[in-house]
C-alpha positions in Angstrom: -164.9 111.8 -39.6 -163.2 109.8 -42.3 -159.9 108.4 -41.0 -156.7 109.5 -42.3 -153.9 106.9 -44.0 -151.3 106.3 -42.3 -148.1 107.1 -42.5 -145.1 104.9 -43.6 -141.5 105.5 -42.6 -138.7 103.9 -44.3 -135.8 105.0 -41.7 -132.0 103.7 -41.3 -129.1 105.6 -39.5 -129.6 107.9 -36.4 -132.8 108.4 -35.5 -132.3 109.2 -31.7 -132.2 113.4 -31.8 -134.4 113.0 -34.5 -136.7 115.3 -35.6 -139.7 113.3 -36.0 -139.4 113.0 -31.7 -140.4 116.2 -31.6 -143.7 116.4 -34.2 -146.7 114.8 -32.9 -149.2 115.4 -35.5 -146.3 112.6 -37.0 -145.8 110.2 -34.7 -149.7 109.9 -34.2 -150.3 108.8 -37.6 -147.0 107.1 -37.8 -148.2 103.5 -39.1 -145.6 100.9 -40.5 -141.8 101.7 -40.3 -139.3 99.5 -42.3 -135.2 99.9 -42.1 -132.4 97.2 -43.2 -134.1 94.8 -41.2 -137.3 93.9 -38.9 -135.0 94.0 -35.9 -133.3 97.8 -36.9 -137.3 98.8 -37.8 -138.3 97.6 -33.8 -135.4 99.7 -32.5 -136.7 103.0 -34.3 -140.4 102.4 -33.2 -138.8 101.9 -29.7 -137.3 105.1 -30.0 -139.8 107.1 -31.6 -142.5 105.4 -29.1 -144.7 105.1 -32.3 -145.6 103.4 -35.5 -145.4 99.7 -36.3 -142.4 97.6 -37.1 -142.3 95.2 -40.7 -140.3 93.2 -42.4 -141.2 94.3 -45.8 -141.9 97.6 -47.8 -145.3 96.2 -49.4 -146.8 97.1 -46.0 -146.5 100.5 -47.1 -149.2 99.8 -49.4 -152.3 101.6 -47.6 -149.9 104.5 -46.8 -150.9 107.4 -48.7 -147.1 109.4 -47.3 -144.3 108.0 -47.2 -141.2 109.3 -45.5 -137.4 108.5 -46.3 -135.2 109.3 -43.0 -132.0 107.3 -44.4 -127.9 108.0 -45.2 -128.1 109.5 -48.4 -125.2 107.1 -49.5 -128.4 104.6 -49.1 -131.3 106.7 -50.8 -131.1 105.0 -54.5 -131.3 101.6 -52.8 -134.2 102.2 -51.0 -135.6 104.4 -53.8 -134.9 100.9 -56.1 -136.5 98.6 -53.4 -139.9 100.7 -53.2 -140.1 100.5 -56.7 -139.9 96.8 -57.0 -143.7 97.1 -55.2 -147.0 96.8 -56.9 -148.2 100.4 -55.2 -150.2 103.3 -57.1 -147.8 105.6 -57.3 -149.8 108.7 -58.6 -151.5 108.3 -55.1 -148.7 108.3 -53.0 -146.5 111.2 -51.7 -142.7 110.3 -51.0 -141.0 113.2 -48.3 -137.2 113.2 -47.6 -137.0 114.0 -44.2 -133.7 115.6 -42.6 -131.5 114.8 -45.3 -128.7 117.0 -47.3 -130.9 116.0 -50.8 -134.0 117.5 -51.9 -136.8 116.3 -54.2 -134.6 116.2 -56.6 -133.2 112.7 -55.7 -136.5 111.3 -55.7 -136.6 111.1 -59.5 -137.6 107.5 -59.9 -140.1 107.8 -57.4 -141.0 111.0 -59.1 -141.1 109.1 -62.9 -143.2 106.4 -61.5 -145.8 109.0 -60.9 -144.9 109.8 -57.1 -145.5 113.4 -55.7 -142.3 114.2 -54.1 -140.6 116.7 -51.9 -138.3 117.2 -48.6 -138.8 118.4 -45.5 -135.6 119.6 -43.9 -135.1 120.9 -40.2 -133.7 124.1 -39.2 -131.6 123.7 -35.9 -132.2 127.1 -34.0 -132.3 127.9 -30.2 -135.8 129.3 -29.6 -137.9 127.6 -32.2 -139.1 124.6 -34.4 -138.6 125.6 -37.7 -138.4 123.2 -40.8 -138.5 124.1 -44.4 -140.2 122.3 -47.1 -139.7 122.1 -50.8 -141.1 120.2 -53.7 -144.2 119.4 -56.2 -147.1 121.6 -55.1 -149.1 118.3 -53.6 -145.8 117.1 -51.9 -145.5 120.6 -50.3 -148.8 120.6 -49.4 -148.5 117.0 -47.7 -145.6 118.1 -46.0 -146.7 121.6 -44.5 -149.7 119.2 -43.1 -147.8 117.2 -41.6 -145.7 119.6 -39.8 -148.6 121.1 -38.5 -147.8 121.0 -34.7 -148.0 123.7 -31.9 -144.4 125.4 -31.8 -143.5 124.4 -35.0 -142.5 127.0 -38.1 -142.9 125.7 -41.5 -141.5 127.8 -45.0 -141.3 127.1 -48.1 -138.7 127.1 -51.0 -138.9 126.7 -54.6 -138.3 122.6 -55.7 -134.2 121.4 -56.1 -133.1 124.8 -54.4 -132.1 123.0 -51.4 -128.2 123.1 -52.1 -129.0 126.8 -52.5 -130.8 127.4 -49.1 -128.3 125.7 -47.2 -125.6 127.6 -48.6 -127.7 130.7 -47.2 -127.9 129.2 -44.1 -124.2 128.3 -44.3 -123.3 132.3 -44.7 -125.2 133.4 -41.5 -123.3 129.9 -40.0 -120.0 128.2 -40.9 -119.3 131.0 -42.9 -120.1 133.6 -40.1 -118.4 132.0 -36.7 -114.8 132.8 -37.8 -116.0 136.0 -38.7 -116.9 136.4 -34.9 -113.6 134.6 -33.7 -111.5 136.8 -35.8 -113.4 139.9 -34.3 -112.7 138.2 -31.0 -108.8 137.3 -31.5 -108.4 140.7 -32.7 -109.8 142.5 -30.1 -108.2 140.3 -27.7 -105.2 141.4 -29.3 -105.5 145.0 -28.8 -105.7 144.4 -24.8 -109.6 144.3 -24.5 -110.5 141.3 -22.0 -111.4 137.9 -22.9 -115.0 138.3 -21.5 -115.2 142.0 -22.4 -113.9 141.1 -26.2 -116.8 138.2 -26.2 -119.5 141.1 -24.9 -118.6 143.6 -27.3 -118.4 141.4 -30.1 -122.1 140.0 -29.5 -123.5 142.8 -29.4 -121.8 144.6 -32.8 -123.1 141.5 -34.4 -126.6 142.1 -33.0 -126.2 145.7 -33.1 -125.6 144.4 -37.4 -128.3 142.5 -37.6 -130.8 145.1 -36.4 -129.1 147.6 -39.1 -129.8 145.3 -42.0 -133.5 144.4 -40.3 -134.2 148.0 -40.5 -132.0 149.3 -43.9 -131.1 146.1 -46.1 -127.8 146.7 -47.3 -128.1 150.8 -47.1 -127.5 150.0 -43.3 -123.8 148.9 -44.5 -121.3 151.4 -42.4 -117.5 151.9 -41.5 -114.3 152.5 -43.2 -114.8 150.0 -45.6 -118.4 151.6 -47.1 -116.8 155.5 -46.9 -114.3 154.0 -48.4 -111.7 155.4 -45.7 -107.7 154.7 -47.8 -106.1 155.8 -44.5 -108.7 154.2 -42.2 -108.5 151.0 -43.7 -104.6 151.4 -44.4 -103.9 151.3 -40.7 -106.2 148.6 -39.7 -104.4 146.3 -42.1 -101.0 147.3 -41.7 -101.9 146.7 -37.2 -103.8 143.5 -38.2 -100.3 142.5 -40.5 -97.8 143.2 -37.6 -99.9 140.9 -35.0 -101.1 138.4 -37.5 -100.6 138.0 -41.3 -103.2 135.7 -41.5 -105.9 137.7 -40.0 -104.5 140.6 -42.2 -105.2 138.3 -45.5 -108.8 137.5 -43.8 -109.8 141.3 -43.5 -108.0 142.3 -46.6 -109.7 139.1 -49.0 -113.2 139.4 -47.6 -112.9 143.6 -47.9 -112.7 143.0 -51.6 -115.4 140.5 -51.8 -117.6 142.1 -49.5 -117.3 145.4 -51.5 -118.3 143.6 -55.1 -120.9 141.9 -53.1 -122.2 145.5 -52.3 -121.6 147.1 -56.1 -118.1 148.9 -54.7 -115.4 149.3 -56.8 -112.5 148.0 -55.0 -109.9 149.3 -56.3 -109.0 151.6 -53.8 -108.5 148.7 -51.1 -105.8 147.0 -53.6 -104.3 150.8 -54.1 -104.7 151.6 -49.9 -102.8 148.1 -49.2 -100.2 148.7 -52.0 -99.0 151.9 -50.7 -98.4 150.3 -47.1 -96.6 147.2 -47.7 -93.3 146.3 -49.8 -93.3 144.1 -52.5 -92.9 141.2 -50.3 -95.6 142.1 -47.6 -98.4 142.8 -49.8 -97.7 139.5 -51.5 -98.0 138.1 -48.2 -101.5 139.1 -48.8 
């Protein structure tokens, strides 16, 4: 069986919790690994208990995939520095790995002839997942390489990384203070702390399983049969215990609503015919 190239990392930063630990078919091939320095490359081969520390980025030259693990502040100076060596570009593939850019930033690399692409973990509880973007030969490297037992791999169309994460961020960032204001609120109403926590898991999952099953037909409450008084005296009870939670319900009804083709209207009017002049500016 023909042996496989190895592979070259060019790594700088944290690389403790890194993902690499945790994908063997990588760290078996992992051949020379280069950082600021020979001393920073033998601490990252320490670490990742494989490859071979150098001194220089023309050792890369019998590696037929390279992979960038560095601050993206640092990418166009290592980008610059592996472009100063004599290497055959058009046979190498150049992988981000784990970092807020996609293939995209690779465009030097990717002028000089270089398949490139980005492989970026997902953080979940119960699963390796990673997702991989790029030219069709740079995916193709990549989803290779990611070949382990346990692992996930998808795939998105190249330079939509800002795009993914951004969906990622909505089911996230965007979604905890949805789930602490459902909390709070409850809270609020008398409901105990560990009772609020329970119930609020559970109408999240009990969401989840409604979109699984109807997309956004699953979409219920007073909000999508578009309930004036309903909605009326949740804001005006959310207004008297907090104004700010008021705003949150009232701002992200109306968004939610043109997300799902509502006219929402009838919030502004429902909200209007509650509050004076000054309250409903409040909101």
């Amino acid at each position: 069986m023909k042996k496989q190239a190895p592979i070259a990392l060019l790594a700088a930063g944290k690389t403790r919790d890194s993902f690499l630990r945790r994908v063997p078919h990588i760290t078996e091939r992992l051949g020379p690994v280069g950082s600021t320095s020979l001393r920073l490359a033998s601490r990252i081969v320490n670490i990742l208990q494989a490859g071979v520390p150098v001194g220089t980025l023309e050792a890369f030259a019998q590696a037929a995939v390279i992979l960038i693990s560095v601050p993206d502040s640092w990418l166009e100076q290592f980008q610059d520095e592996l472009l100063r060596c004599d290497f055959r570009w058009k046979e190498k593939t150049v992988l981000l790995f784990d970092s807020k850019m996609d293939s995209a930033a690779l465009g030097k690399l990717a002028d000089a002839g270089a398949a490139v692409g980005s492989i970026t973990p997902v953080p979940l509880f119960d699963e390796k997942l990673a997702v991989v973007e790029g030219s069709r030969k740079a995916v193709q490297a990549a989803r290779k390489l990611m070949r382990s037992p346990g692992v996930r791999v998808l795939t998105m169309d190249a330079g939509q990384k800002s795009l993914f994460t951004a969906g990622t961020g909505f089911a996230t960032s965007l979604a905890l203070p949805l789930l602490a204001a459902s909390v709070e609120t409850l809270r609020a109403s008398g409901i105990d702390q560990n009772q609020a926590l329970s119930l609020a898991e559970k109408l999240f999952q009990k969401t989840m399983r409604t979109y699984l099953k109807s997309g956004r037909r699953g979409w219920e409450g007073a909000l999508s049969a578009q309930d004036r008084d309903g909605v009326r005296r949740q804001v005006q009870a959310l207004f008297r215990e907090s104004p700010l939670l008021a705003a949150y319900y009232y701002e992200n009804a109306i968004k939610v609503s043109e997300i799902l083709k509502q006219d929402p209207a009838w919030i502004r009017e429902a909200v209007h015919e509650v509050y004076s002049t000054k309250a409903a500016g409040a909101i």
